[in-house]
C-alpha positions in Angstrom: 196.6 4.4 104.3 192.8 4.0 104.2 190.9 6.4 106.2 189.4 4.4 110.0 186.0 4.5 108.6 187.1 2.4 105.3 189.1 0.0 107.1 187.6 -3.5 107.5 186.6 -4.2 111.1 188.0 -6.5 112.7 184.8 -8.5 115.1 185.4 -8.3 118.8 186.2 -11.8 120.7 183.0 -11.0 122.1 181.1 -11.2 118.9 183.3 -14.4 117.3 182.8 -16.5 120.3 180.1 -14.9 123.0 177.3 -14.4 120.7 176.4 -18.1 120.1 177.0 -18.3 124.1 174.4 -16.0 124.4 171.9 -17.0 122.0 172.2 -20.5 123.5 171.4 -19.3 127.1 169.1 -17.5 126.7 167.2 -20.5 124.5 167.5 -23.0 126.4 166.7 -21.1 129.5 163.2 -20.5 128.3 162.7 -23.6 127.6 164.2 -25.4 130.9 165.0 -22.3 133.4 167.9 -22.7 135.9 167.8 -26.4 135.9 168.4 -28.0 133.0 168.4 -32.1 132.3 172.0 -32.1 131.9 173.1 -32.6 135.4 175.2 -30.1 137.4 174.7 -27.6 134.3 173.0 -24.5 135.6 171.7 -21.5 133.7 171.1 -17.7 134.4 169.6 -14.7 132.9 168.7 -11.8 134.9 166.8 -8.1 134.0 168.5 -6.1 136.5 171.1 -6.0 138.8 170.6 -7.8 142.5 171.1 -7.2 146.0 173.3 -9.7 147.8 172.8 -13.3 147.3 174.5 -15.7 149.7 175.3 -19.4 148.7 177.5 -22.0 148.7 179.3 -22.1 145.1 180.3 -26.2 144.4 183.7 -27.3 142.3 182.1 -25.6 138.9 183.3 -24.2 135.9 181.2 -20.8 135.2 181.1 -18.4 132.0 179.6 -14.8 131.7 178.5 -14.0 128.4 176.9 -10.9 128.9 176.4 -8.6 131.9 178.5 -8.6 135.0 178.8 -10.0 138.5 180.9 -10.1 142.1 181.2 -12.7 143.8 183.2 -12.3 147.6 184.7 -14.5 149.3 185.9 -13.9 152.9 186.9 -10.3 152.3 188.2 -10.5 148.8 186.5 -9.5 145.2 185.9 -11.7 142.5 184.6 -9.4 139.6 183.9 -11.3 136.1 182.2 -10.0 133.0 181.0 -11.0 129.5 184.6 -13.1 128.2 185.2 -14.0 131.9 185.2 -17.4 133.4 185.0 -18.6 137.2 186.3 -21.8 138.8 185.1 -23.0 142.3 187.7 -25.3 143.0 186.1 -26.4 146.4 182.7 -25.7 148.5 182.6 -22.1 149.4 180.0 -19.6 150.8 180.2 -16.8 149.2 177.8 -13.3 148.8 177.1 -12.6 145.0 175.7 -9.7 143.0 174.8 -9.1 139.4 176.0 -5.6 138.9 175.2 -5.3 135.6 172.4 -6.4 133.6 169.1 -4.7 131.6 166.1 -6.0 130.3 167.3 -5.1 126.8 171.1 -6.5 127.4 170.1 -9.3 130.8 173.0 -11.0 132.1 173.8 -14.5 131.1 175.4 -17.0 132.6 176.1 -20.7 133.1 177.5 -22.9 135.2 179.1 -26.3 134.6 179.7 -28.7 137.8 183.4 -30.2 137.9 183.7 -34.3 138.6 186.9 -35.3 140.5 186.5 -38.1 139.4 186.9 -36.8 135.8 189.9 -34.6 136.5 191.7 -37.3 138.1 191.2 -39.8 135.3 192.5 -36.9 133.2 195.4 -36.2 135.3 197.0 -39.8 134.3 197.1 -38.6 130.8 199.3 -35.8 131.3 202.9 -35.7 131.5 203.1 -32.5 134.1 200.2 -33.0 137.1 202.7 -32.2 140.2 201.5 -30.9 143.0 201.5 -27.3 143.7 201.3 -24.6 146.3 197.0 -24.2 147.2 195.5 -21.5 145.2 192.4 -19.9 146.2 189.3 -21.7 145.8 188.1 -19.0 143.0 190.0 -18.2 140.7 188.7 -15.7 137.4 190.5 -16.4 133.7 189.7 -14.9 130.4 186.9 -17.1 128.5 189.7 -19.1 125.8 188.2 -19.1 122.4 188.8 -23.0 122.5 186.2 -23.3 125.0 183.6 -22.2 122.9 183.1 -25.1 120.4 182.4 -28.0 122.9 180.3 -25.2 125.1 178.1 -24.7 122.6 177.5 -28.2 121.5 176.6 -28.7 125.3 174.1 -26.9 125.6 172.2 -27.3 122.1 172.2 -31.1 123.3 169.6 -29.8 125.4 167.7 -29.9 122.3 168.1 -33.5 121.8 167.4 -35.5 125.0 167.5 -38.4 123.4 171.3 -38.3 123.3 172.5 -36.8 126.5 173.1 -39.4 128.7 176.0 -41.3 125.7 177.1 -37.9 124.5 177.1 -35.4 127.2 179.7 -37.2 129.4 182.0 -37.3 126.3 181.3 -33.3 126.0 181.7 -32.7 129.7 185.2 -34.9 129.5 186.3 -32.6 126.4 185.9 -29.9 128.3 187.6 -30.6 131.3 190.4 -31.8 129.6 191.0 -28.4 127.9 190.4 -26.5 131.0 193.6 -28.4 132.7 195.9 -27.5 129.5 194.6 -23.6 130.0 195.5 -20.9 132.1 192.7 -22.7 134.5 194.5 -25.7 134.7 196.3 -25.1 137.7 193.4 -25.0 139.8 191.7 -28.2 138.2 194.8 -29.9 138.7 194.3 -29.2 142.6 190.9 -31.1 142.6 192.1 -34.1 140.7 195.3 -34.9 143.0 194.0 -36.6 146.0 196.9 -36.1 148.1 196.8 -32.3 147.1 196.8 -29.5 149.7 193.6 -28.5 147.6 192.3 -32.0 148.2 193.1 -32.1 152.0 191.7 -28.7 152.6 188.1 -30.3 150.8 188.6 -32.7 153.4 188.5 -31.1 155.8 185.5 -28.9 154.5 183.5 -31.7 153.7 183.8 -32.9 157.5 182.7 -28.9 158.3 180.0 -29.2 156.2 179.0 -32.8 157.4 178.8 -31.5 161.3 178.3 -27.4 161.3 176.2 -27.6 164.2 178.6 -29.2 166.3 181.6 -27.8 168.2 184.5 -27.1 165.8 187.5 -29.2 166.9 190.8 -27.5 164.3 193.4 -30.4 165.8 191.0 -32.9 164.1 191.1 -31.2 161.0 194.3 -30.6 160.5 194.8 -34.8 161.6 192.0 -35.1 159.0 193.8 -32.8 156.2 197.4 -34.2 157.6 198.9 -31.2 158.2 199.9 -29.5 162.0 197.1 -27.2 163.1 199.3 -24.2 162.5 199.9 -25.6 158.8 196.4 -26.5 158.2 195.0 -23.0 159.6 197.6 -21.1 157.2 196.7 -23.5 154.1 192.7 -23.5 155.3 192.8 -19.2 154.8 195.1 -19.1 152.0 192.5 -21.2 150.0 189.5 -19.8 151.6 190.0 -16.2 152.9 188.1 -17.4 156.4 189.6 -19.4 159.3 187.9 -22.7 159.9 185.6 -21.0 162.5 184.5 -18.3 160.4 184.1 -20.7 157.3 181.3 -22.6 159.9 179.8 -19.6 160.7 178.8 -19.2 157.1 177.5 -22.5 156.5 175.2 -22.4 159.9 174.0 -18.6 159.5 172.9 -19.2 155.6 171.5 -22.5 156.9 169.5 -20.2 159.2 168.3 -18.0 156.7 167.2 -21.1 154.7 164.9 -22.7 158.0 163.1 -18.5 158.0 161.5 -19.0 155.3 159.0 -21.7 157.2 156.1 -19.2 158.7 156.5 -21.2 161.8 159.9 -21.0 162.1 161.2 -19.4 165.7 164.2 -17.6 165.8 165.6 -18.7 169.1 164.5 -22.3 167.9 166.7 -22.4 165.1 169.9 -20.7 166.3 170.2 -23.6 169.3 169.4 -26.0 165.6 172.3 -24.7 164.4 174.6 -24.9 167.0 174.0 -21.4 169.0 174.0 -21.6 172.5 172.9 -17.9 173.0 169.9 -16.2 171.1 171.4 -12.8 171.4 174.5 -14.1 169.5 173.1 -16.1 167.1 171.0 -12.8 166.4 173.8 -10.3 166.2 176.0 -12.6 164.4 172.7 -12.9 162.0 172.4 -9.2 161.5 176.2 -8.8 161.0 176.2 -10.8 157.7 172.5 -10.4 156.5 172.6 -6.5 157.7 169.4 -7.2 159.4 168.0 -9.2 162.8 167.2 -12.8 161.6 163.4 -12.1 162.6 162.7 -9.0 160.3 164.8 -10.7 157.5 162.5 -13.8 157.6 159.6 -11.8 157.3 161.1 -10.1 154.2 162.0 -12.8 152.6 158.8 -14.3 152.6 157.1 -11.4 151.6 159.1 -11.1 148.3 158.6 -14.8 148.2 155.0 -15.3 148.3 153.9 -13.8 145.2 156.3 -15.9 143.1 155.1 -18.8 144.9 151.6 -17.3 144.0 152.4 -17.3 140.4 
């Protein structure tokens, strides 16, 4: 037996399929930044790691090719890394943080939006596209070597424009059709199925979303998602981690966050905005997710803010 150091190495997954990943990324995000002129196809590369960052994650397909993040939702703990993959099966708010990234090694990422529309048309091809229990709305999966190819030839198409509008809907369809045959397809297949608890549930959150400032009325969204209210509010937090009412509490306290960054804004203002009837609650509500009172926060915010906008 040859000694370790004569024996031919054997190249990580990493290196077979992450390095052109990476070498893409972090291309084409010089070139475009997050945005990119493929629609719904995001990109990321960060220096260092981050303090919270809440948002609202859409029905995407993400992939980590170097460096690492959490993403919660609710209460529980999404952690991917370089070989990882995401999917946001439905609108969520969520609190994110890169927790590992250097200016030498940044971490890169993309996202990929997911079309319904797509995954439904795909759905008639298949023998198997019952119906199944709701899973959460994020799910985490090892990166499948398959994925690479058609991954990679998305994003260098950024380097044609000319072609993107005939050939990235055939790359986008590609790929979504080997996400549903993966370990991933169980979660696609939810989005696709209209009459899906997956599918009901968006239902519902699309009417939450819709009307967050109003008063939240759970027997109309279980009518709206078909389903009794105590079957809807069991389905609702085994897909989301958060009740209905916590779930609207997210979308009006981050819309709050996003109305401080006007210098004019005023805080009592745009709690009643949102759909506070009490300043004091909207403020301790505030603090209790952001960790600080929604005045001081605004102020912080903009301070960080104005020397980007500056540049």
């Amino acid at each position: 037996m040859r000694p370790a150091s004569q024996r031919p190495r054997v190249p990580s997954m990493e290196n077979n399929h992450l390095a052109p990943l990476r070498h893409l990324i972090a291309r084409q995000w010089r070139a475009h930044g997050r945005e990119t002129p493929i629609d719904g196809l995001l990109l990321t590369e960060v220096s260092a790691p981050t303090s919270p960052i809440h948002g609202v994650y859409r029905p995407s397909f993400c992939v980590v090719a170097q460096g690492a993040k959490t993403s919660m939702l609710g209460e529980r703990a999404y952690r991917y890394d370089a070989g990882k993959c995401l999917i946001a099966s439905m609108e969520v708010p969520i609190r994110a943080e890169i927790t590992r990234a250097t200016p030498e090694r940044p971490y890169l990422a993309f996202s990929l939006a997911l079309d319904p529309a797509t995954i439904s048309d795909l759905l008639l091809e298949m023998e198997d596209a019952a119906d199944a229990p709701p899973a959460a709305a994020l799910t985490v999966h090892d990166f499948g070597p398959e994925l690479a190819d058609p991954l990679c030839r998305l994003l260098a198409l950024l380097d044609r424009p000319r072609d993107i509008a005939i050939l990235a809907p055939l790359i986008r369809r590609e790929i979504t059709w080997l996400l549903l045959h993966g370990p991933m397809g169980a979660a696609l297949r939810q989005i696709g199925l209209t009459g899906s608890h997956m599918a009901r549930i968006s239902r519902a959150i699309a009417c939450i979303r819709d009307s967050f400032t109003e008063q939240l009325n759970v027997g109309r969204l279980a009518d709206l998602a078909g389903m009794s209210p105590a079957t809807f509010h069991r389905h609702f937090k085994a897909v989301t981690a958060m009740t209905p009412v916590q779930y609207q509490k997210q979308l009006r306290l981050q819309e709050a966050r996003r109305l401080l960054l006007s210098d004019s804004a005023d805080v009592a203002r745009i709690g009643y905005s949102i759909g506070y009837e009490s300043p004091s609650q909207f403020s301790r509500e505030y603090r209790r997710l952001f960790g600080t009172p929604p005045g001081r926060d605004g102020q912080a915010i903009r301070k960080v803010l104005a020397p980007q906008i500056a540049l």
